[in-house]
C-alpha angles and dihedrals in degrees: 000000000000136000102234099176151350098289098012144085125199104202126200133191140174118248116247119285084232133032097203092250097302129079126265114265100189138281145293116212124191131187141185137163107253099250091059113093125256090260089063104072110139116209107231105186141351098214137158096217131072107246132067129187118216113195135195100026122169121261109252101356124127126244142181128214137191144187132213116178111216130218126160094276086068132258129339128235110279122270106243113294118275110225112186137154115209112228119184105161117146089010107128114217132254135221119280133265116262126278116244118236101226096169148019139183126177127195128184086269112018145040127206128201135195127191138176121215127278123260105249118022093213095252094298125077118257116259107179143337131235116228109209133174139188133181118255120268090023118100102206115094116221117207112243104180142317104253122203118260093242096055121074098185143090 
């Protein structure tokens, strides 16, 4: 495991020594803060590589995470139990993760776009975005407007 970023962990792990006689599909990975019960583990993410981001934590509070390698048979017994308390104090902030475009529309004479938030906040809250544009083919960015944090169209 490594700390990434302010508020967020990049976890690695090894795959199993066996596979139970059938191929590795991929990984389930769960995740919980540490004050929560065992019945309140939350799955993060189903993914086929080793390595898994988790964005947005909360600032010295403790978590638990756990691995289950999956085969056609179904999932494995978990790896050991990752406890962990995040602690990000004195770690400036970075700059956010990048919105992602979800529509478009174009007129003759207008253009309207609409985003959803980035991922991870780089361990400050979001407080506006720029809107920039640049003619095909140029490589300079001109500066449009400064949108509220709240609104996701332009």
């Amino acid at each position: 495991m490594k700390v990434a970023g302010p508020t967020y962990y990049v976890l690695q792990w090894e795959g199993p020594a066996s596979d139970g006689g059938s191929a590795i599909t991929g990984y389930k990975f769960q995740g919980k803060e540490a004050s929560q019960t065992d019945l309140q583990w939350t799955d993060l993410s189903s993914t086929n590589v080793l390595e898994f981001e988790l964005p947005n934590l909360k600032a010295n509070t403790a978590y638990n995470f756990r691995v289950y390698a999956v085969n056609a048979e179904g999932n494995s017994a978990t790896a050991a139990t990752l406890d962990t308390t995040i602690q990000f104090k004195n770690i400036a902030p970075e700059a956010p993760g990048t919105p992602t475009v979800t529509a478009g529309v174009r007129t003759n004479d207008a253009l309207t776009v609409q985003w959803t938030k980035p991922a991870r906040d780089g361990g400050a809250p979001i407080t506006h975005y720029n809107v920039h544009w640049k003619k095909v083919g140029e490589t300079e960015w001109n500066k449009i407007m400064t949108i509220t944090n709240t609104q996701k169209t332009f």
